[in-house]
Structures are given as C-alpha cells and as structure tokens.
GUBAFI-373620 format. One record per atom (N, C-alpha, C): residue in one letter; x negated, y, z. Coordinates in steps of 0.1 Angstrom, whole numbers, plus 5000, padded with zeros to 4 digits. Layout:
REM residues N
AXYZ ...
//
This chain:
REM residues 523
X486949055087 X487749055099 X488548925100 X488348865114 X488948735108 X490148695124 X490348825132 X491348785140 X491649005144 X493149035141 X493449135149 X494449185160 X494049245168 X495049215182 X496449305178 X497449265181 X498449395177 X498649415195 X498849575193 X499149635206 X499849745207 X500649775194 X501349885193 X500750065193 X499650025195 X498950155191 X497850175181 X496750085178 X496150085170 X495950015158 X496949985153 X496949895137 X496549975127 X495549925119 X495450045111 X495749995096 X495350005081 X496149965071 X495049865066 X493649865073 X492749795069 X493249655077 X493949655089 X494249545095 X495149505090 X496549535081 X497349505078 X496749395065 X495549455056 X495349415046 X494549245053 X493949275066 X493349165066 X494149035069 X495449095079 X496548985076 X497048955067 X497149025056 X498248985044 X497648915037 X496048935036 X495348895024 X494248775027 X494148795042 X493348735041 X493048645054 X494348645059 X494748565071 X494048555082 X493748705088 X492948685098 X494548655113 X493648605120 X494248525134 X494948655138 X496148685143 X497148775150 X496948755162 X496648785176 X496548765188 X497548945190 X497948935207 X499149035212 X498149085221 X497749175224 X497249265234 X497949225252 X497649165254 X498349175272 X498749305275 X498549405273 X498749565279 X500749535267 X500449505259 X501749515245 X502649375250 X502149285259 X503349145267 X503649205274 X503149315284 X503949355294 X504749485290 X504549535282 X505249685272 X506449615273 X506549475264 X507749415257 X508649355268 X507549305281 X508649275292 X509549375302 X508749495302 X509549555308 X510749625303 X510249615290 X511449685278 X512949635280 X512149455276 X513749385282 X514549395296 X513149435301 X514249435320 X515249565320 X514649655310 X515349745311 X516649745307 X516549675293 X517849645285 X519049555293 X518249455296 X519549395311 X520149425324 X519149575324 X519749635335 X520749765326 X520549795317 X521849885308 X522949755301 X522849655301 X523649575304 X524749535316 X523749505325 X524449485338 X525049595343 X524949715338 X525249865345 X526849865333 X527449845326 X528849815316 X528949945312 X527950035304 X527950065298 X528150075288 X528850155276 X528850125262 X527450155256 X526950085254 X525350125241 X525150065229 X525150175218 X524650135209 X524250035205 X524649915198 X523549825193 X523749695205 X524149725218 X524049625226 X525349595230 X525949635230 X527449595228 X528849705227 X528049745215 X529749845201 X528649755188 X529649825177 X530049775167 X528349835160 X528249885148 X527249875141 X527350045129 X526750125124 X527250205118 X528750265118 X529350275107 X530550335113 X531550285126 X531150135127 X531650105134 X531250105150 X530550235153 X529850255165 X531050255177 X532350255174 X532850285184 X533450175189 X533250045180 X534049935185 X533449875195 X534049825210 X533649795220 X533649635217 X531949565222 X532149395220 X532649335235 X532849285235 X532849165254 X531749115250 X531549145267 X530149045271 X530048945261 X531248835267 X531248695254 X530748705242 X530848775232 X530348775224 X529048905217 X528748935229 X527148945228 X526148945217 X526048775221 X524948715214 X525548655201 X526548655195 X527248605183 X526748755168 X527148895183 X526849025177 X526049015168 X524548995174 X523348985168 X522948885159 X523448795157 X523648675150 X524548725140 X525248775142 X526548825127 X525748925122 X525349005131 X524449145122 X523149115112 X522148965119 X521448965108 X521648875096 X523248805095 X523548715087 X524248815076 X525048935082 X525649015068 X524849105060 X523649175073 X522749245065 X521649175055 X521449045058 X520849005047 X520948955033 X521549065024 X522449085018 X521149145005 X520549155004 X519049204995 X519749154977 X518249224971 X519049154958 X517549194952 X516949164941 X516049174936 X514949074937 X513849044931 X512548954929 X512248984949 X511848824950 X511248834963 X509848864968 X509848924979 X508248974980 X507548834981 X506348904977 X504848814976 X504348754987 X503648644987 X503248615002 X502648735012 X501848825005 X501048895010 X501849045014 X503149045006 X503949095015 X504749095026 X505448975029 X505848935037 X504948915048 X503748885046 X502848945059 X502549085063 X502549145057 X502349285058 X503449335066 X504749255063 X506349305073 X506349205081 X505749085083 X505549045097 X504949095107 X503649125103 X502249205115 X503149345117 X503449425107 X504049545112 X505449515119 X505949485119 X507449445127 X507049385142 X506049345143 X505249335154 X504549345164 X504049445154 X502849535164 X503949655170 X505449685161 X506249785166 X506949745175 X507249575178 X507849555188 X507349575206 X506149505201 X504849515214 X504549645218 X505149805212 X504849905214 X505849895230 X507049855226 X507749865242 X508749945241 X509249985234 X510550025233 X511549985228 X511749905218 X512649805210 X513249715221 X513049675234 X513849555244 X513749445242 X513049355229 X513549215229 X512449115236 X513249005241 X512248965251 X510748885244 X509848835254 X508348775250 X508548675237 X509748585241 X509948475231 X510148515217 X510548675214 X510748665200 X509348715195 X508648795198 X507448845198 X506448695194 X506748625202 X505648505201 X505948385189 X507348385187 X507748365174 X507348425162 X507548575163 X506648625147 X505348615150 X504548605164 X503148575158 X502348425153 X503348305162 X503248155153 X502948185141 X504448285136 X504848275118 X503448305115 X503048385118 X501648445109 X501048355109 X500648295120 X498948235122 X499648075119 X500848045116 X501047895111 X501547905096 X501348015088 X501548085076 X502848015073 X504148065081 X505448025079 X505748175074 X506448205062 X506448315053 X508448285053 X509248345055 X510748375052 X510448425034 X511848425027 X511648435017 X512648555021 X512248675012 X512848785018 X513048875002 X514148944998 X514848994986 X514049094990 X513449174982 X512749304977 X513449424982 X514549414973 X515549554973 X516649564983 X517649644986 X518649684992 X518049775007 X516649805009 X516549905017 X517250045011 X517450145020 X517850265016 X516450365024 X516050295032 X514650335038 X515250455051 X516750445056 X517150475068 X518150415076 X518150375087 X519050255096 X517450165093 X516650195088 X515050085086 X515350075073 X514749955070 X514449865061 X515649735064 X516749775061 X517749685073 X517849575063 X518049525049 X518149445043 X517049345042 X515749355035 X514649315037 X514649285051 X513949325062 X513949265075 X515049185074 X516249175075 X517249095082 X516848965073 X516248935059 X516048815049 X515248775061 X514248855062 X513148755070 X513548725086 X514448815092 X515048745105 X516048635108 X516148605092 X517048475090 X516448345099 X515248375094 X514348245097 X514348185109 X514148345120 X513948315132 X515348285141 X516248265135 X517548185139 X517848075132 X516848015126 X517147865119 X517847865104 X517747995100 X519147985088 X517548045078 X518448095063 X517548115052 X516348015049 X515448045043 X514547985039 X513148025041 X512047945039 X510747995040 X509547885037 X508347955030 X508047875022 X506947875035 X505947765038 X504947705042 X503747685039 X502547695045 X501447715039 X501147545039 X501047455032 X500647365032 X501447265028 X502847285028 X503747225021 X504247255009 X504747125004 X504747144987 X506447224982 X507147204995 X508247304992 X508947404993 X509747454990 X510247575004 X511147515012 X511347535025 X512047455039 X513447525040 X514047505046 X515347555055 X514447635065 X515147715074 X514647825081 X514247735091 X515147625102 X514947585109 X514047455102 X513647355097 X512647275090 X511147375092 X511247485089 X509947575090 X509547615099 X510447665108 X510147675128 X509847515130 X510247435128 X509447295132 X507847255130 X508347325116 X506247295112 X505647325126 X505547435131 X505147525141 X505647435153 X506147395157 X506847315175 X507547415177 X508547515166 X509147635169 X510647585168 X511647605182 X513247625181 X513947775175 X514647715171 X515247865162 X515747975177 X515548095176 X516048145181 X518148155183 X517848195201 X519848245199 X519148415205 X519448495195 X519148645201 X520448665208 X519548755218 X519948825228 X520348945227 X521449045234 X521849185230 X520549215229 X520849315217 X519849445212 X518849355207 X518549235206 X517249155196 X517849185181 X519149135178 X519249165163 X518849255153 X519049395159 X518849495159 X517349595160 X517649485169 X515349535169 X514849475160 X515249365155 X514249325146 X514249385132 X515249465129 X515849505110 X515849625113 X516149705124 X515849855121 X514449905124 X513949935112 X512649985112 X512149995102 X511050095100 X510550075084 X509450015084 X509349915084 X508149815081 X508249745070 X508949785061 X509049705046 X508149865041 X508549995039 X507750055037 X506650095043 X506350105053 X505050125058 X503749965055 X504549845061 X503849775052 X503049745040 X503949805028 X503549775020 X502849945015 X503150025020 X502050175018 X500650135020 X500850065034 X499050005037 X498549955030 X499049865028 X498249735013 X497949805001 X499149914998 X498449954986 X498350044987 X497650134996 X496350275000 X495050175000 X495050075004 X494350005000 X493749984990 X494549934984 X494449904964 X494050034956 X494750134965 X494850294956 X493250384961 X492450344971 X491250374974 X490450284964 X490350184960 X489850094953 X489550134936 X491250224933 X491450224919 X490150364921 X490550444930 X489650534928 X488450564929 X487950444937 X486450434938 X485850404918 X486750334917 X486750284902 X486450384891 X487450474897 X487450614885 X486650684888 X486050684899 X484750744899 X483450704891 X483450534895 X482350464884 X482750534869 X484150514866 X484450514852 X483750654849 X484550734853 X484350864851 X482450904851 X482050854859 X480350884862 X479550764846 X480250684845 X479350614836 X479850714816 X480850714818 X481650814804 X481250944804 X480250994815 X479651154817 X478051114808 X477750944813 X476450954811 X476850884794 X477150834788 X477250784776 X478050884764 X478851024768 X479051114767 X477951234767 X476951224771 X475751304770 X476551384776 X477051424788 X477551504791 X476951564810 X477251674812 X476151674828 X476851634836 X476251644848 X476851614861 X476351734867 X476051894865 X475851984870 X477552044877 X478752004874 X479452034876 X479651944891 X479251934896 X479051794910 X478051854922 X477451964917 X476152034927 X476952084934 X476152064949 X476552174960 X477352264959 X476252344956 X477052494955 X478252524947 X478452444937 X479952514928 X481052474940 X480852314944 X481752294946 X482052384968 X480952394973 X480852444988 X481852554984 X481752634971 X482552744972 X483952744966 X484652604970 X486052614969 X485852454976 X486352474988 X485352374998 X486952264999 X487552224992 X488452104994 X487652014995 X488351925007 X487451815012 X487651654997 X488251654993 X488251574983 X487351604971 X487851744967 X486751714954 X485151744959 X484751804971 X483451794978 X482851644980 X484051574984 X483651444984 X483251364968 X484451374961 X483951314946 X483151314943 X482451454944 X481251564937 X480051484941 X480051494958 X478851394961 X478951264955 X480151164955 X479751034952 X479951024935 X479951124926 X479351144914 X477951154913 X477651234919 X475751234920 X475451124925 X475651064935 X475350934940 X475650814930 X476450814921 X476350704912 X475250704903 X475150854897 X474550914884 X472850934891 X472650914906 X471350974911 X469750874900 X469250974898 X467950954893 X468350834872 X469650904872 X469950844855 X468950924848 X468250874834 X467550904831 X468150974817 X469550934816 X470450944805 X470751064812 X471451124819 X471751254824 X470551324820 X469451314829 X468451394823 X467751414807 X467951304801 X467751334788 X468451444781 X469451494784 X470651544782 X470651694786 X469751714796 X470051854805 X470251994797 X469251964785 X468752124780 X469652104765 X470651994765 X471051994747 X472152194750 X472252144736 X473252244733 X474252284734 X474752204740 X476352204745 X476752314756 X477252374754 X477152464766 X478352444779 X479452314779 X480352304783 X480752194780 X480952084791 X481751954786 X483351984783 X483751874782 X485651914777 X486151904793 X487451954798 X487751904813 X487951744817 X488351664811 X488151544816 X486951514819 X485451584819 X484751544821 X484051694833 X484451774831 X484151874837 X484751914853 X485851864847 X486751894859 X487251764870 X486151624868 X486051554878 X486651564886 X485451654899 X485551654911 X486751714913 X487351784908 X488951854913 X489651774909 X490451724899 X491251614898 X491051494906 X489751404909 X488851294911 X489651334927 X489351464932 X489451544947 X490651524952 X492151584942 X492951594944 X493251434951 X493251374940 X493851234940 X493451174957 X491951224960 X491251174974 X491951224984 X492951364984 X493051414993 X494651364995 X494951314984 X496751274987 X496551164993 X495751044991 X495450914995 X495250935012 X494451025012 X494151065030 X495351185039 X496351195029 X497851245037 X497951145038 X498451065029 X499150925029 X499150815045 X497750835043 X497150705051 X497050795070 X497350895067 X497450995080 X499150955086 X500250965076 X501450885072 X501650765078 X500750715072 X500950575075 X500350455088 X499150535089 X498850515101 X499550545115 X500250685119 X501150705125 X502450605127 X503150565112 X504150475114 X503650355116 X502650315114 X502150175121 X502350145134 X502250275139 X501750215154 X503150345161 X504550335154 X505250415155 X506650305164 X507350365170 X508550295175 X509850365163 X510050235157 X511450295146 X512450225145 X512850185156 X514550175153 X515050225166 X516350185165 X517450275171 X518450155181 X518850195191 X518450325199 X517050245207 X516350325210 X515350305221 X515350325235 X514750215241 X514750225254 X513550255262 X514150385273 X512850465279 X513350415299 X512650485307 X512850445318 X513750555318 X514850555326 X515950645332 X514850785336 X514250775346 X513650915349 X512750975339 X511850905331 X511150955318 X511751025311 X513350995310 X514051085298 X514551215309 X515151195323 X515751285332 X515951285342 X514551315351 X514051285364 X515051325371 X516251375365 X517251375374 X518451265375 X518151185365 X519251065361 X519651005372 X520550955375 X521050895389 X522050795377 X522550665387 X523650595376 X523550475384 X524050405372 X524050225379 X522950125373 X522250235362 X520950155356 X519950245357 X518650225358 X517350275356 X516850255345 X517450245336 X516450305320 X518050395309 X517650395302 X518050475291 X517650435277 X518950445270 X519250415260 X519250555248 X518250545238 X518650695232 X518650685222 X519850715213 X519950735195 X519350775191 X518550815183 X517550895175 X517750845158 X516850905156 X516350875140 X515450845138 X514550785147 X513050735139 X513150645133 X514050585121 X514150495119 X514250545099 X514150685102 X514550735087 X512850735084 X513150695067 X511250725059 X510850795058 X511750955057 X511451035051 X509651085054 X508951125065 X507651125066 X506951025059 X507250905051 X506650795043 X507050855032 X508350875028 X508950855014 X508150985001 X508451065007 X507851195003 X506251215001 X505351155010 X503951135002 X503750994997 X504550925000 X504350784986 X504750804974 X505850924968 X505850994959 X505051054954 X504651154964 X503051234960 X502051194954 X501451054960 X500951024961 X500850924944 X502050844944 X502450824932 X502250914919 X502251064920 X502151154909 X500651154913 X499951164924 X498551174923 X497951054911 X498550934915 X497950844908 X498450804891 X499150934884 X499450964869 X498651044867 X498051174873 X497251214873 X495651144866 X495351054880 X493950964878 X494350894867 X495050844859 X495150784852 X495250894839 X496150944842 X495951034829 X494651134824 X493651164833 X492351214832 X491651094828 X491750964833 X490950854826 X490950824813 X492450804809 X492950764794 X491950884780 X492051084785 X491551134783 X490251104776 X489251064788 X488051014788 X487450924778 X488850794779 X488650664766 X488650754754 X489450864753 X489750954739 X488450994735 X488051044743 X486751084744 X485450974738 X485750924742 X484550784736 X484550764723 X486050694724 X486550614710 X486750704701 X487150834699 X487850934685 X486850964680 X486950914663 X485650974660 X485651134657 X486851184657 X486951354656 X486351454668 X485951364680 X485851414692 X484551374694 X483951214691 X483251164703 X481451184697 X480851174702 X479251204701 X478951114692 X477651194683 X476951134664 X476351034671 X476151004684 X474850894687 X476250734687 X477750784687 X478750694686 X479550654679 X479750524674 X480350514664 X481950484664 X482050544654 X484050534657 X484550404661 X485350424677 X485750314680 X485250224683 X483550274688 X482850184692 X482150054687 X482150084671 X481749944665 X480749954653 X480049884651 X479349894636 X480649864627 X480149924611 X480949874599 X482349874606 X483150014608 X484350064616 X484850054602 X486149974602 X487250004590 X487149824588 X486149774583 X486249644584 X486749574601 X486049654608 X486249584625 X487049744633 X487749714638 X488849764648 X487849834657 X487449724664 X487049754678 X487049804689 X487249934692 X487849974704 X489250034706 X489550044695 X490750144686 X492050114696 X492249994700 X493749934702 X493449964721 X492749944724 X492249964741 X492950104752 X492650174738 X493150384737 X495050334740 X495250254728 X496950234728 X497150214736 X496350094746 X496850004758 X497250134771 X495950184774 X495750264779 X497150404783 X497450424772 X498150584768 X499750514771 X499650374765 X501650294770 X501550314784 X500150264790 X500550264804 X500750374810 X500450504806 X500050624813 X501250674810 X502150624797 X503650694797 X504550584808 X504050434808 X505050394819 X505050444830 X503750494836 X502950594849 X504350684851 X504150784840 X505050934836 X506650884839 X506950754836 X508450704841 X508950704852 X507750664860 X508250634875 X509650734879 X510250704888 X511050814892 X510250914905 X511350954911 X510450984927 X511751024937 X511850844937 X513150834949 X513450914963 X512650984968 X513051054977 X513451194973 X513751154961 X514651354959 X516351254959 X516451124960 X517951134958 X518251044971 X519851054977 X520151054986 X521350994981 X522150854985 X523150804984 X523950775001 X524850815005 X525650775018 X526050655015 X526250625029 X526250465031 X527350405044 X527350325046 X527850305061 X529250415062 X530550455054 X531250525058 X531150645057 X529650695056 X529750845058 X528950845069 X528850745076 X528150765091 X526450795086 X526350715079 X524950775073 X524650755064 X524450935064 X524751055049 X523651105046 X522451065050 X521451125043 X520050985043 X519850965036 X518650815036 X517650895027 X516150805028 X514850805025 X514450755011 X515250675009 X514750565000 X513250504999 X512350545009 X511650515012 X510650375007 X512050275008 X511550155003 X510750134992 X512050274978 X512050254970 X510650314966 X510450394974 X509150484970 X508350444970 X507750324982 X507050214981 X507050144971 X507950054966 X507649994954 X507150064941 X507850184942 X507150244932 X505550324930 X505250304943 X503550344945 X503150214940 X503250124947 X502749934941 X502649974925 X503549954924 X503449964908 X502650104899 X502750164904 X501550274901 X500450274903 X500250184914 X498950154916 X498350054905 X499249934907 X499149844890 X498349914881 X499549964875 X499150094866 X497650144859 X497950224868 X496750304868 X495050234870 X495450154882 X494150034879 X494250004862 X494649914858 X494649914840 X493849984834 X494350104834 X493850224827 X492350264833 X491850254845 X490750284846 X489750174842 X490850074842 X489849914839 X489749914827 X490649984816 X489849984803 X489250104801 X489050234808 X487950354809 X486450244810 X486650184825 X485350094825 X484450024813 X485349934805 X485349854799 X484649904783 X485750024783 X484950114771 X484150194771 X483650254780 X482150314787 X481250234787 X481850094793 X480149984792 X480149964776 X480949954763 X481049924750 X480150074749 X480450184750 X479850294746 X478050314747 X477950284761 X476250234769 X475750154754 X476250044750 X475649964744 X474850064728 X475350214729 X474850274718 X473950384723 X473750414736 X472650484740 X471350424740 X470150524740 X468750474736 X468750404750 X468150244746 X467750174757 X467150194768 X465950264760 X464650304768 X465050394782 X466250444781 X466150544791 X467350444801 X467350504814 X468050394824 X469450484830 X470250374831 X471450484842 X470950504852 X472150544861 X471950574875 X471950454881 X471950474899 X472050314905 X473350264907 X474450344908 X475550304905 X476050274893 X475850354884 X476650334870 X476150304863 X474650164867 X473850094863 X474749934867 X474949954882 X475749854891 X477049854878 X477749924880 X479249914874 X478949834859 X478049894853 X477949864840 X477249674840 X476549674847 X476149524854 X477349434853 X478249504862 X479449384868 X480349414856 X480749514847 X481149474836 X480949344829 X479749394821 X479249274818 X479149134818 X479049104831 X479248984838 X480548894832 X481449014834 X482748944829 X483048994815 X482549074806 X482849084793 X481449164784 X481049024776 X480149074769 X480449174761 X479349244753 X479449344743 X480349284732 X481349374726 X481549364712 X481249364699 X480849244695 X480049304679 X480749274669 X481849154671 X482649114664 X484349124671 X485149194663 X486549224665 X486949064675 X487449084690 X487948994695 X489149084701 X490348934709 X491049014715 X490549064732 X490749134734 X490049234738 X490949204753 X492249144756 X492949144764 X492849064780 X491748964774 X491148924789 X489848994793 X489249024783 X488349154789 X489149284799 X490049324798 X490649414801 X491149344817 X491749224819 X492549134831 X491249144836 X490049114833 X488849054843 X488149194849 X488249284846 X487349374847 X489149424856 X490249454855 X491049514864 X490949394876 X490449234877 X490749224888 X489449234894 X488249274887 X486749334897 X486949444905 X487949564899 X488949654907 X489749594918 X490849534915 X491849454923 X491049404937 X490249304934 X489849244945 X488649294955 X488249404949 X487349504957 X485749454952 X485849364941 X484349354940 X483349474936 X484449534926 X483649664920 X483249744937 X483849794944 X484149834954 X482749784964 X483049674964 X481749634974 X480349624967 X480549574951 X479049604941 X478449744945 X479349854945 X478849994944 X477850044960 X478550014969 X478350014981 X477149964981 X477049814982 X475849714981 X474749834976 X474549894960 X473649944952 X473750094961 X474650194966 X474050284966 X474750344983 X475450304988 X475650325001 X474950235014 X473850155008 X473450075015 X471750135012 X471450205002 X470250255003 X469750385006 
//
C-alpha cells in the first residue's frame, strides 16, 4: 500500500500500519475538506452568536465556568496546548507518532471537531514530509482524550517543542521543522486547541499497530504449535470438522482449519496415526480452543478499534442547529454538544482482554517447549534437551527458562481499566486509562512474540531428530525452512540468544506471516 486517503470513515488498522511503518503517501478525501469546512463555519457562527461554549470561549475542566473575552480567544488555545503538554515517560517511536498523526486526522476530516482546512493540511505535510513531534508516552488518563501525548505533538504545530526530521541529522525546534516543509507555525483559532488533544488517538493508534503485531504472533503459534504436534508424534485429529462444527466458535473453527492446512499431506502426522497413545497432553490437544480463544479476542478488539478510527472523540462537538433540534431557533445555526466520546472505556476494557488473551497464547506455547525439551515428558525418538551427549552439552535447557521469565513478566501486566483516579477537581471522576492499556498490550505483544519465537526455534531443534525420510506438511515444512535460514541446527552448545532475536523478528516483521501464505494460502 503505498498512498491512503483519510476521510473519516474508512481507516482501517492495516492503513494505520501502512503509515506508521511504512510511509505510504496520506492524501484527504474532498468529501472530508468539505466536512472540515463546514465544521468551522459552524463554529464562527456559535462564536458570532456570544454564546458561552465549552472549549471556545470558558475555561477548561473544572474551570468550565470561567468566561474568556473575545481578546483572548486565540492565546486560550495556545495556553491549553502549552500546559497540557506536561507528559513524562520514554518517548514514542517514530512509528508511533505516526500512528497519532494519521489517526488525529482522519478524526478531524470526519467534521465535527470545527478546526479550519489549514490545520488539517498541516498534519498531513507532517506525515508525507516525515516531520515527527517528539511526544512523552505517559500522562494520558485515556478520558478528556489522550490530552497529554497529543498536546506534545500539537506543540509543533505552533512552532514550540521539538521534532525530529526525516533526513536530518538532528532534532529541530518546532518551528525549524515546519520550515523543512515551507510550513508557518500555526496561531489556533477558538476550539482548534482543543480539537487537536481531546481524543483517543494515542490509544486507538497504537491498538492498530499492535492487532497488527498480535495477528502475526498468532499466525506464529499456530506454525509453532502445528510443527511441536508433528515432532511430538502427536495427531491433528483434534482439528477435524466435525469435533470442532460441534461447538462451532468461530475462532477455534478457524485455528482448527489453519492447523490442518499447515500439517496438510505431513507424512510425520501420518506415520503417527495408529501409535499407541491414546490422547495427546492439552497443550497439544486443546489447540484449536485456546489457539480460538485468543482469535476471537483479537477480532473484538479490532471491531473496537476499527469503530474508533473512524469515530469523532472530543468534546464538545459540533452538529447543525436543526440535526440536533429541528426545532432550534437562536442567533446561530449549529450546535455545540458536551458529550463523552472522548472516554476509552470501549478501547480500554478489550485491550485488557485482549492482553490476558495474549498470556494465555504464551502460556500454552511455553507448555509446548516443556514438552519437547523435558526428558521426564518428551518422546524416546528425543533427546533430553534436544542434544546428543546431554550433561556434557546443555542445549536446549536454558531456552524453557527464557521462555517461562517471560510468561511470568506476561502474568505481571496489570489491567488498567479496573482503576480509576479523578482528576481536573473532581470534574472528572471517572477515566479509562485506556492509554495505559495500550501500552500494556504493546508490551504483551513483545512478550509473547518471544515465547512463541523460542516454541519455533525449539520445534525446528526437535525436527532435526525425526526420521528424515518422512516429510512435514506444506506449512510447517515452510516455517521450519525459514527457521533455519536464520538459525542453524545445534550440535554444539552455543549461545542461543541471537537465534532467538532472529527468528522473533521473522515474527515481528511479518515474514513468517507472508512465507506461510506464499506456501499454503496461495495454493
């Protein structure tokens, strides 16, 4: 994908990734310049009409009741995004701070936010002249928006804060970085300040990117899991139609098929059919439902997230006067309305979920390595720990440790949307943390990639002790391929820890992902 239109209705999290990651061209939908122009006519005619409104001229949170003068307006919006940017924590990544540009954009172009064409065409330069604000991580509460984070990166667009440049060797002053571009710093206009920081586009941005990442780890644990069934002498009968038609969740139905489809026509499964075992252990049995679960939280999620993409979230919003009450009569024609779209909670709560889905996938993987490597457990065709002459040489032994630390850092996470801190006076008393929930999926996702990356890693070590003569499947022939590629067999005790980095970033960067596809979604 190498250009996407924002238009406030169809952004989806694959387009978010293609901006972040991979710099495809930002263009604005014409139908989304005129959303944004009328928005503003609106806002200057609830101006012109000397009304008190929210955000456009009173005070800010508790201070909703203080009335500004016209005069100082435009200073309003300028003080609001200079105090809120107040953040504290490691700053986001390039590839984040695009993900909160494109989304902060595509929500302005929806047409309800009021700020005029010029600011709109300012964050889309930023993207497509890779001018990035340097923006603090933390201090969202994930209601009033993302008000910290955004306000770092709205510094920019008034000439103040910093931002690093694609092509330059330093980081700039805010205004030095609008120059790269032939860009003058913005003077916002009532209600621009405000539009730009209230909104959750720090968390919804960063949920896309990594549903992204978290579709990937799973595609992964499926190879993992399908290649440790076959080197495990273990069946894939638990994956047939019919068990699973008759407890018909669309996730583990799904796994089930793309287990067969890895394992289709292995010769190692079938060698296997008639042994004696009458039952594998659940990490290996109970795949498709665990493997399922995890598919079906990822496709809440992204149902979540997709909605807030292409959602209007901040406060107050402007509608046409008769849209809200064809009976409105007054001295303006539009309307101003407080709301709460601006709270996570619809984000916060399945990025949690979602988060314990992915301790789960990880914790059924780690299982799996147990499975391999223990000689108390693992199959006479394998040798403890995966090595010849075990006791002289280690060899797989330490991989299990790596594995099982991560899976208790996994088990640490918290799950910020059960707690609630008031803020602003009391004026607002109930927040999302949303942000926080976001960062803590990222890092779960981390995680848990890891762990499946040494599942991988020790299943291809395992393969190397099955009878040659017989073949995998076409998938978890593929996977075992691209292992390799990047980490030979072990025959002699090495460290084992850039095998582990190379094979999590064949995960990371979607090569596993598109190898599998290539071999068995394309035939």
């Amino acid at each position: 994908m190498t250009e996407v239109t924002v238009d406030g209705e169809t952004l989806t999290p694959t387009d978010v990734v293609a901006v972040a990651r991979d710099d495809a061209t930002v263009s604005i939908d014409p139908n989304g310049r005129k959303a944004v122009r009328v928005s503003r006519d609106r806002v200057e005619s609830l101006i012109d009409s000397g009304q008190a409104v929210y955000g456009f001229n009173t005070g800010f949170g508790e201070l909703v009741d203080t009335r500004i003068d016209d005069a100082d307006l435009e200073q309003l919006q300028s003080n609001l995004i200079r105090s809120h940017a107040s953040g504290a924590g490691r700053e986001l990544e390039r590839e984040e701070v695009r993900a909160l540009l494109v989304t902060r954009l595509n929500a302005l172009v929806k047409g309800y936010s009021g700020v005029r064409e010029v600011v709109v065409d300012h964050l889309q330069t930023m993207l497509n002249e890779g001018i990035h604000p340097a923006v603090r991580s933390r201090g969202s509460l994930g209601a009033s928006g993302d008000l910290a984070p955004l306000a770092h990166l709205s510094l920019v667009l008034i000439g103040e804060g910093e931002a690093d440049v694609d092509g330059e060797p330093e980081r700039l002053s805010g205004t030095a970085a609008l120059e790269t571009a032939g860009l003058e710093p913005l003077t916002l206009a009532a209600k621009e300040g405000l539009a730009l920081i209230n909104g959750t586009q720090l968390s919804a941005g960063l949920a896309a990117i990594r549903l992204v990442d978290a579709r990937r780890v799973l595609e992964a644990a499926n190879a993992a899991g399908a290649l440790t069934t076959e080197v495990t002498m273990g069946t894939t009968a638990n994956c047939e139609p019919e068990i699973n038609a008759v407890r018909p969740h669309r996730g583990q139905r799904t796994v089930a098929s793309r287990i067969r489809r890895l394992t289709e026509e292995s010769e190692i499964i079938a060698s296997h059919a008639n042994c004696d075992r009458v039952q594998d252990a659940y990490s290996i049995r109970c795949l498709p439902q665990v493997h399922g679960a995890v598919s079906d939280a990822l496709d809440h999620l992204e149902e979540a997230v997709e909605i807030e993409l292409n959602s209007a979230t901040d406060n107050p919003l402007v509608f046409a006067a008769d849209a809200v009450d064809p009976r409105a009569t007054g001295t303006s024609d539009a309307a101003a309305i407080s709301g709460g779209n601006f709270h996570g909670e619809p984000l916060a709560l399945r990025l949690d979920y979602v988060t314990s889905a992915l301790v789960e996938l990880a914790a059924i993987s780690e299982r799996r390595v147990d499975r391999i490597v223990n000689p108390n457990i693992q199959e006479e065709h394998l040798p403890p720990f995966l090595t010849t002459n075990s006791g002289l040489r280690s060899g797989f032994m330490i991989p299990q440790y790596t594995a099982a630390a991560l899976l208790n850092e996994l088990r640490s996470l918290g799950r910020p949307s059960t707690d609630s801190t008031p803020v602003s006076g009391g004026q607002e008393d109930h927040v999302s943390m949303s942000a926080t929930s976001a960062h803590q999926f990222a890092r779960a996702v981390e995680l848990a990639r890891t762990v499946v990356a040494i599942e991988l890693l020790t299943a291809a070590q395992g393969a190397e002790f099955v009878d040659a003569s017989i073949s995998h499947g076409a998938g978890t022939d593929a996977a075992y391929g691209l292992v390799r590629d990047v980490s030979p067999a072990v025959v002699e005790d090495r460290s084992l820890a850039p095998d582990i980095d190379a094979v999590d970033e064949l995960i990371r960067s979607g090569c596993l992902e598109q190898t599998l596809r290539d071999h068995i979604d394309a035939a």
